[in-house]
VEXFILUM-370392 format. One line per field, with one value per atom (N, C-alpha, C): residue number from 1; residue in one letter; atom name; x, y, z. Coordinates in pm, 1 decimal, always signed. Layout:
% VEXFILUM-370392
pos = [NUM ...] .
code = [a ...] .
site = [CA ...] .
east = [X ...] .
north = [Y ...] .
up = [Z ...] .
END
This chain:
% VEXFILUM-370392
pos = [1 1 1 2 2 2 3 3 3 4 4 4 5 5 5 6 6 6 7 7 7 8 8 8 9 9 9 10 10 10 11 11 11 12 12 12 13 13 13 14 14 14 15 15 15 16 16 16 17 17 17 18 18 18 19 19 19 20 20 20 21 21 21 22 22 22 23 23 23 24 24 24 25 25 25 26 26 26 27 27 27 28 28 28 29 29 29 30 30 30 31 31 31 32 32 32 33 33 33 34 34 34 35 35 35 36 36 36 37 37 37 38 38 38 39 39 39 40 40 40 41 41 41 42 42 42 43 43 43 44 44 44 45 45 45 46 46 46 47 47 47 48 48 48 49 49 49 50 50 50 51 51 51 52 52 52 53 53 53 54 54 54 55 55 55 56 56 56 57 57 57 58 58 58 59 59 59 60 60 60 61 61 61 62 62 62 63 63 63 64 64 64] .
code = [x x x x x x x x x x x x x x x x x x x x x x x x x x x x x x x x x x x x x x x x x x x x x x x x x x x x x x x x x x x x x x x x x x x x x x x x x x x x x x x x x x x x x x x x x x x x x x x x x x x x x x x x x x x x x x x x x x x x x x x x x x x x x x x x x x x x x x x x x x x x x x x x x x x x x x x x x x x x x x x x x x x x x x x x x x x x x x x x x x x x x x x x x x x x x x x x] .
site = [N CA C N CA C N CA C N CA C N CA C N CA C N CA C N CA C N CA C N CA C N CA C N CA C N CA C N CA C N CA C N CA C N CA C N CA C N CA C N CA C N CA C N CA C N CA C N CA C N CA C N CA C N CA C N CA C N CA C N CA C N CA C N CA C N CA C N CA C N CA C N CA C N CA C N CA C N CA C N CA C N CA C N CA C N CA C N CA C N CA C N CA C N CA C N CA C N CA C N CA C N CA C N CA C N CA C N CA C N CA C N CA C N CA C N CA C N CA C N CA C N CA C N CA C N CA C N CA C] .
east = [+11132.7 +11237.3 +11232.2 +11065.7 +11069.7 +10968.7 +10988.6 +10796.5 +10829.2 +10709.2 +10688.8 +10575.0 +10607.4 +10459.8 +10423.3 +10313.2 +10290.2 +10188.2 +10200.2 +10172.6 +10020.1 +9906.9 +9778.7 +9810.6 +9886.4 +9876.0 +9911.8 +9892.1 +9883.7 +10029.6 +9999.4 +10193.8 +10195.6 +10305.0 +10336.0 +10418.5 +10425.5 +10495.2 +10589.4 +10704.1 +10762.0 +10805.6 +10817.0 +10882.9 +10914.8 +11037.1 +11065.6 +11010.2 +10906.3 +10851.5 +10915.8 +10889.8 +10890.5 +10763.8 +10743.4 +10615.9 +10667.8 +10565.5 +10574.5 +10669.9 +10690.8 +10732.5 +10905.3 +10895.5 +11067.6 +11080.1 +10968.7 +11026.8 +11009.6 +11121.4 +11092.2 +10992.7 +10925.5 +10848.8 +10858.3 +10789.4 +10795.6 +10685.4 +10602.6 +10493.6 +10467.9 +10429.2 +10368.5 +10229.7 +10243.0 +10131.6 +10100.5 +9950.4 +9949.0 +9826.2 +9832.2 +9761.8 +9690.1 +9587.4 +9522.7 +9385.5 +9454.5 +9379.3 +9391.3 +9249.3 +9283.0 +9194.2 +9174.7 +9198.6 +9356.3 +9344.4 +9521.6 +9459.4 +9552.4 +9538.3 +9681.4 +9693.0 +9861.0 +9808.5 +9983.9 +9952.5 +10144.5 +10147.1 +10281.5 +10325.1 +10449.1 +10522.2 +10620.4 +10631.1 +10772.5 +10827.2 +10976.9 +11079.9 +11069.8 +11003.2 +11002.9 +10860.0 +10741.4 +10662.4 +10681.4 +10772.4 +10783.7 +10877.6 +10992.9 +11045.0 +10959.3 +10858.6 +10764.7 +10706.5 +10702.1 +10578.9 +10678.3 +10779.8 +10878.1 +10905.2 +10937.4 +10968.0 +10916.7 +10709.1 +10630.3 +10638.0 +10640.6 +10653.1 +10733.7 +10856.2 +10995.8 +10956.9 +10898.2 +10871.5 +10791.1 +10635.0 +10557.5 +10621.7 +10716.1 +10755.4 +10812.7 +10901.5 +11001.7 +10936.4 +10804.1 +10751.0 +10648.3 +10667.8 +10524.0 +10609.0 +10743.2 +10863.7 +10856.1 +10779.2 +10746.9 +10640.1 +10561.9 +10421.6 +10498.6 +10605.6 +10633.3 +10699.0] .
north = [+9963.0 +10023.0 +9971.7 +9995.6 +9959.8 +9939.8 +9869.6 +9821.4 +9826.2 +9910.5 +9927.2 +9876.5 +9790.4 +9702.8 +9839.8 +9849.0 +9947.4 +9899.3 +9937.0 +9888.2 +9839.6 +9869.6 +9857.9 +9780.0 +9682.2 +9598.0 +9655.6 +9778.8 +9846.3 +9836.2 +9764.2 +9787.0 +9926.4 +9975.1 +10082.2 +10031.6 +10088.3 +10067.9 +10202.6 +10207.6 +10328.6 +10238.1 +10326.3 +10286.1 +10399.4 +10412.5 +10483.0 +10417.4 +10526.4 +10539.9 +10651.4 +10619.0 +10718.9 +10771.5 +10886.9 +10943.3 +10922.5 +10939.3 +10893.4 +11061.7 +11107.0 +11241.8 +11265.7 +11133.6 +11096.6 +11145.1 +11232.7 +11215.9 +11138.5 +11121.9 +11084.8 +11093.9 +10981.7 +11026.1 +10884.7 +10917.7 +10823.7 +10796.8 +10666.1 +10595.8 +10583.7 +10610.8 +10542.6 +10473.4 +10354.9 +10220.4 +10233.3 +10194.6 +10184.4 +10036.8 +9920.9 +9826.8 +9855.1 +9798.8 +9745.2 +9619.7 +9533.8 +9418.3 +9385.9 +9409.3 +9364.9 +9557.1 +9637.9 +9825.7 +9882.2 +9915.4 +10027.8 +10165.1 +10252.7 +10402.3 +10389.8 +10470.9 +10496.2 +10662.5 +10723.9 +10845.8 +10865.3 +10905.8 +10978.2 +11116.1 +11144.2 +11278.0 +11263.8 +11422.2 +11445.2 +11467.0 +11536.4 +11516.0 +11596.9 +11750.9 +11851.2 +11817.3 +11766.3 +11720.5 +11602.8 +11573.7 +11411.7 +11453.8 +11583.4 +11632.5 +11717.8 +11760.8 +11805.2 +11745.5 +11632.6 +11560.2 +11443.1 +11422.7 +11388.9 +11451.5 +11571.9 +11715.8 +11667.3 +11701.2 +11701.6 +11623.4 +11506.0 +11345.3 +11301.1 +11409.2 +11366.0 +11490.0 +11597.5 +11715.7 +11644.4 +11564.8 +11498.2 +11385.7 +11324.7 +11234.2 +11276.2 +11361.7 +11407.7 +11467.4 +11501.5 +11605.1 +11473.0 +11403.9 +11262.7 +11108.3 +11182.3 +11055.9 +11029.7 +11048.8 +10998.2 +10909.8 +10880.0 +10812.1 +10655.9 +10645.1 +10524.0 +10414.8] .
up = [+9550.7 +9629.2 +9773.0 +9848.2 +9977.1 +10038.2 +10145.9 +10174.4 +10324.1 +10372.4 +10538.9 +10603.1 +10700.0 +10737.7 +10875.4 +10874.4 +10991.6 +11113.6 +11171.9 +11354.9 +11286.6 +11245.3 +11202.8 +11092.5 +11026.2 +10943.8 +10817.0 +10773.7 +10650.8 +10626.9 +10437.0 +10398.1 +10288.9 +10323.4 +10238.3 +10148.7 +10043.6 +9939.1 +9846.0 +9858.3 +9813.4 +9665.8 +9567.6 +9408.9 +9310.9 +9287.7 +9189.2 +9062.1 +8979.2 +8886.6 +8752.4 +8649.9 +8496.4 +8450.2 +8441.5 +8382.2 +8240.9 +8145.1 +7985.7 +7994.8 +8011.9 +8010.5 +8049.2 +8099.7 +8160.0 +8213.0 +8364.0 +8484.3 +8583.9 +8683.1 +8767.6 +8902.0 +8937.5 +9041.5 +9150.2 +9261.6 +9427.7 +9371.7 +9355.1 +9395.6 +9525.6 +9568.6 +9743.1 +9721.4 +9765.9 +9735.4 +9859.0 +10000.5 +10085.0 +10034.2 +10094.0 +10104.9 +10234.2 +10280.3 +10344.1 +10302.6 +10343.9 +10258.8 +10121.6 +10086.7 +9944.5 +9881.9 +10002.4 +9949.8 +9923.4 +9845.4 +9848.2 +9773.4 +9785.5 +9773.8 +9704.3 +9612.4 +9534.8 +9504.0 +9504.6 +9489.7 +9416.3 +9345.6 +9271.3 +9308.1 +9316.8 +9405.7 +9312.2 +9261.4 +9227.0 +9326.7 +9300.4 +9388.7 +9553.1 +9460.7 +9551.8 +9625.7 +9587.8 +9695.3 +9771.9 +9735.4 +9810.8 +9997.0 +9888.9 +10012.9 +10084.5 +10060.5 +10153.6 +10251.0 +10183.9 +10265.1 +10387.4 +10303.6 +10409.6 +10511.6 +10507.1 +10565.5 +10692.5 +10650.0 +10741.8 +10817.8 +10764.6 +10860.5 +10946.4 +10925.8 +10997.5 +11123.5 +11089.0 +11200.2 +11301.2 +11207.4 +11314.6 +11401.4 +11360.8 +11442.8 +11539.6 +11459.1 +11603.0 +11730.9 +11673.3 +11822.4 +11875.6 +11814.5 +11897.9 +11927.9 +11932.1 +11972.9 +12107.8 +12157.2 +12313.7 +12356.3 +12230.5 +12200.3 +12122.5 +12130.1 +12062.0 +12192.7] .
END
């Protein structure tokens, strides 16, 4: 779906995924080097965690 290079080198990786179960879920891939971390979100945690991320930014939008 989408790939974010971030200030520290690390690429993120967003992907719509199928559980054997036929649902849908967000992959989020994070590389660093040749380490990555992956973690799967259904819909309603994904909007959580978005939620959060969009709150933290907005209050640390003066640090950019």
């Amino acid at each position: 779906m989408e790939q974010i290079t971030a200030p520290s080198g690390q690429v993120i990786e967003l992907r719509q995924v199928f559980h054997e179960t036929g649902a849908r879920l967000l992959r989020v891939i994070i590389r660093d080097g040749v380490k990555y971390f992956t973690v799967e979100l259904d819909a309603a945690t994904a909007h959580e965690w978005g939620t959060r991320m969009r709150d933290w930014a907005s209050d640390n939008a003066q640090d950019r």
